[in-house]
VMD Tcl script that draws the C-alpha trace (Angstrom):
set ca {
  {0.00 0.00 0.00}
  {3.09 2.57 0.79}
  {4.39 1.32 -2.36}
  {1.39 2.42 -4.30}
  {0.96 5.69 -2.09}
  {4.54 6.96 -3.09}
  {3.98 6.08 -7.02}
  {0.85 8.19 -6.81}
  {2.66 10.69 -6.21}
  {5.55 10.65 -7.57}
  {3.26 10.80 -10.63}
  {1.47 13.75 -9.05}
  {4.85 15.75 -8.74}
  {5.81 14.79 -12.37}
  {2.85 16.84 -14.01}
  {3.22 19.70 -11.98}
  {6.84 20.68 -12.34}
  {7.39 20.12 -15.87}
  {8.93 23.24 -15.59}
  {12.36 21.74 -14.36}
  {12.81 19.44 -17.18}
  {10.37 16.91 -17.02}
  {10.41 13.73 -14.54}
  {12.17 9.70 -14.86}
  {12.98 7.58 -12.26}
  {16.85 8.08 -13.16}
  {16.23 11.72 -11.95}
  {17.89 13.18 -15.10}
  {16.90 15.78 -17.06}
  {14.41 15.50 -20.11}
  {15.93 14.51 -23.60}
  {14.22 17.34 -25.20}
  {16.40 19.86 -23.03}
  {19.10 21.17 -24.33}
  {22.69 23.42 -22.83}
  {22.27 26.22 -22.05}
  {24.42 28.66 -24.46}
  {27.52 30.09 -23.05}
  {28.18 33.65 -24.85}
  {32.13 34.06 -24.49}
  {32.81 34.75 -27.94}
  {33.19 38.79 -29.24}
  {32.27 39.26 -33.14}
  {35.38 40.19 -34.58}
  {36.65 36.60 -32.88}
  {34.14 34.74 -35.13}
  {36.38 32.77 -37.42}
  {34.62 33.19 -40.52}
  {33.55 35.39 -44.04}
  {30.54 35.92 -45.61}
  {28.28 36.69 -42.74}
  {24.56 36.60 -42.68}
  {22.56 37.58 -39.39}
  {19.09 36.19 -38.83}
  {17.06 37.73 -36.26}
  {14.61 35.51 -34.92}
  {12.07 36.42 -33.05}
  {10.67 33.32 -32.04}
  {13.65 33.38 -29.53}
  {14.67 36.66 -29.55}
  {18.04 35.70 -30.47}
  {20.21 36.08 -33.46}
  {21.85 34.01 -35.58}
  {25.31 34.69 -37.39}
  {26.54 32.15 -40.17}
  {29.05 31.94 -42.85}
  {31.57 29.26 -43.68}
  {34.82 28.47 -41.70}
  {37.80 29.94 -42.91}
  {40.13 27.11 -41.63}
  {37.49 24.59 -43.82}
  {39.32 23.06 -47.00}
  {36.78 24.72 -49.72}
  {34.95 26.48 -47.29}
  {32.95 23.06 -46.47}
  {31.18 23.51 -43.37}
  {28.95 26.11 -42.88}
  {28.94 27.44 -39.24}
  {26.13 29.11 -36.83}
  {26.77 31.01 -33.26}
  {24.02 32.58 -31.48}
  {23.79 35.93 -29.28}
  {21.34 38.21 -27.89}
  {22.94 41.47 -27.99}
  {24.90 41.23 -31.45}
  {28.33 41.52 -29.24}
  {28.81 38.07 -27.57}
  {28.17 34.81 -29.24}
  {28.00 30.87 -28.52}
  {26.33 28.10 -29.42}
  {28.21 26.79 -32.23}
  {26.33 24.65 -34.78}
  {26.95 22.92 -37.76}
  {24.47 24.46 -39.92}
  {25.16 22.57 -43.23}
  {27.60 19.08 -43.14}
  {28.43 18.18 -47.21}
  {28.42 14.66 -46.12}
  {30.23 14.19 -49.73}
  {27.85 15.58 -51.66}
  {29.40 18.95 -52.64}
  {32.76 19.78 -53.21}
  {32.34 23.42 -52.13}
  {29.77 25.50 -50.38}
  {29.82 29.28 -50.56}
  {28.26 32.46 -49.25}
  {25.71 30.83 -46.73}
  {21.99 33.02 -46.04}
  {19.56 32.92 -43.80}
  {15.98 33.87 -44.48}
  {12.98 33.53 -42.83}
  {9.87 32.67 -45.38}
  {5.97 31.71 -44.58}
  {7.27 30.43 -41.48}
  {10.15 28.01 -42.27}
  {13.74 28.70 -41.99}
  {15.78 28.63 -45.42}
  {19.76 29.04 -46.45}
  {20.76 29.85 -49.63}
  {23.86 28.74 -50.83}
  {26.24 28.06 -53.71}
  {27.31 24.60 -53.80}
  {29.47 22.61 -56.50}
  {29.78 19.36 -56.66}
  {33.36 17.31 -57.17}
  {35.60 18.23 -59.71}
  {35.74 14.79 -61.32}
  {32.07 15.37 -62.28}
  {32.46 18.44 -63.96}
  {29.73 20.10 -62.23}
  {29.91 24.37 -61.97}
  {28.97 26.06 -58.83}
  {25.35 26.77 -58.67}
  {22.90 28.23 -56.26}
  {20.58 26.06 -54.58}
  {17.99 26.50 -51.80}
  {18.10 24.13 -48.33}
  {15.71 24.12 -45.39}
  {15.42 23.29 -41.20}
  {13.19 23.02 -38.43}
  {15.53 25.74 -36.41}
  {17.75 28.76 -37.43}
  {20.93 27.03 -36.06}
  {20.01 24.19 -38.73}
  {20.58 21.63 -39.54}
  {19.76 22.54 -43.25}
  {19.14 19.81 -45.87}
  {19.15 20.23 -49.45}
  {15.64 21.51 -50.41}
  {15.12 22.89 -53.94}
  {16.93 21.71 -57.34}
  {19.53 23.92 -58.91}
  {18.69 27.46 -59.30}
  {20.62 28.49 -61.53}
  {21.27 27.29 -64.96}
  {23.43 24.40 -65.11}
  {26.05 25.54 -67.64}
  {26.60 28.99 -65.66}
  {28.83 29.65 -63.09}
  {27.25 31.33 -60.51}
  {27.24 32.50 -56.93}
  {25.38 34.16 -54.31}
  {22.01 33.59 -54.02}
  {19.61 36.15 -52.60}
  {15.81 36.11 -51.70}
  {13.85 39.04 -52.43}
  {9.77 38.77 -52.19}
  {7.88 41.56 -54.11}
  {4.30 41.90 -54.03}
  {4.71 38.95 -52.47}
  {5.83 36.76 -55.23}
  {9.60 35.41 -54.44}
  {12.61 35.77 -56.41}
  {16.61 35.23 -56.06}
  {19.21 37.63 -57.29}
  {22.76 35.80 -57.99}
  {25.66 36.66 -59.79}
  {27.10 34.75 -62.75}
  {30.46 34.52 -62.24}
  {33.06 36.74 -64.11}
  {35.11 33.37 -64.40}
  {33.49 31.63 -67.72}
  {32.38 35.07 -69.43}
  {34.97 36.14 -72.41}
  {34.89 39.17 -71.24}
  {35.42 38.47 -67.63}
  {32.32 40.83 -66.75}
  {30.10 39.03 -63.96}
  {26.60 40.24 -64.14}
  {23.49 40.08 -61.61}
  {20.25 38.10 -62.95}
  {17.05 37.98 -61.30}
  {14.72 34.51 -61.83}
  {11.11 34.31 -60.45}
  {10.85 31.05 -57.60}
  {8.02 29.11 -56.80}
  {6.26 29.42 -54.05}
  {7.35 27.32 -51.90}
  {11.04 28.12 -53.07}
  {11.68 24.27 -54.23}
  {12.86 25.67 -57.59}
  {12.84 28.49 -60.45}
  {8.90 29.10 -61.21}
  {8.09 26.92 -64.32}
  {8.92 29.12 -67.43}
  {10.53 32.16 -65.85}
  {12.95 33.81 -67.36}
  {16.58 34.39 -66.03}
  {16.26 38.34 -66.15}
  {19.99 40.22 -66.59}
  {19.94 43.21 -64.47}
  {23.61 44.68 -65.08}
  {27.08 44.02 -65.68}
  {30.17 44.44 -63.46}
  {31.20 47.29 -65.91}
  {28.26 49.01 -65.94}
  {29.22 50.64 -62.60}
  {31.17 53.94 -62.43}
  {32.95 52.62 -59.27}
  {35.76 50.67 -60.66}
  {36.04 48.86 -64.25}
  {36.80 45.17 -62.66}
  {34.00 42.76 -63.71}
  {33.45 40.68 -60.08}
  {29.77 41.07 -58.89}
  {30.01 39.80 -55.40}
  {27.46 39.36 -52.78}
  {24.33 40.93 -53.77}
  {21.46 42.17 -51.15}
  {18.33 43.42 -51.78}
  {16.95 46.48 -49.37}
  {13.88 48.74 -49.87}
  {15.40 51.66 -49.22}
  {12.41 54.56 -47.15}
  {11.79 56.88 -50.28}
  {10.84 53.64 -52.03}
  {13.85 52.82 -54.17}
  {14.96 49.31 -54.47}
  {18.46 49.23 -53.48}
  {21.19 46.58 -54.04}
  {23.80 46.33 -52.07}
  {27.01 44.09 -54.24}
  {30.83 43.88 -53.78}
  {33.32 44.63 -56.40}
  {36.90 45.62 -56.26}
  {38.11 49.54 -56.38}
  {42.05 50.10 -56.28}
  {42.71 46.61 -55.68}
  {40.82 46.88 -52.27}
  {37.04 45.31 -51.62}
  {34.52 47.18 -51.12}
  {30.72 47.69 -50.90}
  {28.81 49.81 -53.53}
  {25.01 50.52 -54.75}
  {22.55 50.15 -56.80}
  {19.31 50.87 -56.89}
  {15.52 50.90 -59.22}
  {13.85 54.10 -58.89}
  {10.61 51.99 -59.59}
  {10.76 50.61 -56.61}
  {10.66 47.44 -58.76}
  {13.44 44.40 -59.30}
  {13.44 44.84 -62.77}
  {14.54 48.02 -62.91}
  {15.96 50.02 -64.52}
  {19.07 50.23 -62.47}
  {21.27 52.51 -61.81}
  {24.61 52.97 -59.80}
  {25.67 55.59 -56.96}
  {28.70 56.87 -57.84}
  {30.09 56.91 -54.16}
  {30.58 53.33 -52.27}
  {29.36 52.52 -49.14}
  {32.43 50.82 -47.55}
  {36.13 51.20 -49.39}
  {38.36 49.85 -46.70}
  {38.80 46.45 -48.08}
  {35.60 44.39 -46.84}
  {32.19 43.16 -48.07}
  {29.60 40.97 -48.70}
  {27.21 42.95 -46.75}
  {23.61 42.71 -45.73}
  {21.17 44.25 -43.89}
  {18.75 43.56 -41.11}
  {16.88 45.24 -37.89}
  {17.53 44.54 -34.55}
  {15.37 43.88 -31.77}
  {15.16 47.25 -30.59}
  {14.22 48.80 -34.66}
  {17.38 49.72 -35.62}
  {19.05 49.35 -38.95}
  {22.06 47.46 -39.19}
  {24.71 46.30 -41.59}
  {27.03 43.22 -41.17}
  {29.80 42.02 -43.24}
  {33.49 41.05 -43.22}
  {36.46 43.39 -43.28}
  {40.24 42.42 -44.22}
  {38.90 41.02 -46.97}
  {42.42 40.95 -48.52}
  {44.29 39.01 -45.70}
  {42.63 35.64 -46.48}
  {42.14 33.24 -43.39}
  {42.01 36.36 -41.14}
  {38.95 38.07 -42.10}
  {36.87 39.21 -39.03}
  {32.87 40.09 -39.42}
  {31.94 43.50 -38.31}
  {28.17 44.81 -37.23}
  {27.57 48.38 -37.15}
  {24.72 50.77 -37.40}
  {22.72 52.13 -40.51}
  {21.79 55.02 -41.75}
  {18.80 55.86 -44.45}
  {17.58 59.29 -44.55}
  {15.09 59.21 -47.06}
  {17.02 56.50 -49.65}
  {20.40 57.91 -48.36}
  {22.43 55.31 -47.37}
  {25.51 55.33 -44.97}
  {27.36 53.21 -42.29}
  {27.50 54.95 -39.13}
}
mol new
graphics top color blue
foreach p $ca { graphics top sphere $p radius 0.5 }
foreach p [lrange $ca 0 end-1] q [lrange $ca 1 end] { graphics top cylinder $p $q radius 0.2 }
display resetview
């Protein structure tokens, strides 16, 4: 009878303090718990390129990625976690190859209808011949880990890189670059293709939509087109943010459609954004409704490229790093 007594309620004490992780008869802790996240790390200790921040505000925490400069081909796309954009932890794995790809590239997060996407560009080994393409992969969490979701983006006897989402009128698209590598003239260019819906692929029929060249902008005459990001700037222009090189140094310039619209027609501002060799920038808002702008600096010193966050300025389609 005491027997019975204490398993009624140890039961009893098992549904009312689920808060504390749940109740066995080891006296662990449930299997659905996980660590809690130690934030030691400062940004500029982050040991990789090509950032992308995600803020999520299912957890109020953000979510930094981009792929591990000590990585052979950039394989392995990493994730830390923070809450105040100055101290991270929580290192993930967002992306393993697992032998599939040969490369991975330019990792980024976007949140879409609810579901948790990465774009990236991928290649597969050399001894198949396949070029880098952009492809679209999908989780259950920000932190990953992302499987392979869509089929190749981009067409399969292009080089390209990149991949962006940009929804208009609610209707999805990705902006990429085709690489500078395979053109005769060595003069990348940004395209624009329609997705479907549920971003599993290019939307049956649509056209692969050139935007500009490399060239076409006043900043510099070298042909790389490098990490594009779309932003709607506040007097209604669509701006793109891209990389290119000016003096030998990386930077960050502009673009933008005064239509408001993603095809066009584009122009170029004549002054960059950033000149003191770094890039690949995007932009997001913080938790308190500021504008900020991440992306790496050093650009030039490979394996010791450091991502930077700062503030953002747009006064009225004005656009500065403050």
């Amino acid at each position: 009878m005491k027997k019975k007594i204490g398993t009624m309620l140890l039961c009893m004490l098992c549904g009312i303090l689920p808060a504390i992780g749940g109740c066995d008869m080891s006296g662990g802790t449930s299997s659905t718990d996980e660590p809690a996240v130690t934030y030691n790390i400062k940004t500029a200790d982050l040991p990789f390129r090509d950032v992308c921040v995600l803020p999520d505000p299912a957890t109020k925490t953000y979510y930094m990625i981009g792929f591990l400069k000590a990585a052979s081909s950039a394989q392995e796309v990493a994730c830390y976690q923070s809450k105040d954009l100055e101290n991270w932890g929580g290192y993930t794995t967002a992306m393993y190859n697992d032998g599939v790809w040969d490369q991975s590239w330019a990792p980024e997060l976007h949140m879409y209808k609810g579901g948790y996407y990465l774009f990236a560009s991928l290649k597969g080994p050399y001894v198949s011949g396949d070029l880098r393409g952009c492809y679209i992969l999908k989780a259950d969490a920000a932190k990953g880990e992302y499987k392979t979701f869509s089929e190749r983006i981009t067409p399969e006897n292009w080089e390209c890189l990149d991949g962006t989402l940009y929804v208009e009128d609610g209707v999805p698209y990705m902006v990429y670059c085709r690489e500078w590598t395979l053109m005769p003239d060595h003069n990348g260019e940004m395209y624009a293709v329609r997705l479907k819906d549920d971003l599993s692929g290019p939307y049956p029929g649509a056209e692969h939509k050139k935007l500009f060249s490399a060239k076409d902008h006043p900043a510099s005459d070298d042909g790389i087109t490098d990490g594009p990001y779309m932003y709607k700037a506040s007097n209604g222009d669509l701006v793109m943010l891209w990389s290119k090189y000016i003096n030998g140094r990386y930077c960050i310039i502009t673009s933008r459609s005064k239509s408001g619209k993603i095809n066009g027609e584009w122009t170029h501002d004549a002054t960059p954004l950033f000149t003191n060799d770094g890039g690949h920038a995007m932009i997001f808002t913080d938790f308190e409704g500021n504008l900020r702008i991440a992306f790496h600096e050093n650009s030039g010193n490979k394996g010791y490229e450091k991502p930077v966050i700062y503030y953002f300025e747009d006064d009225n389609g004005s656009l500065r790093i403050k």
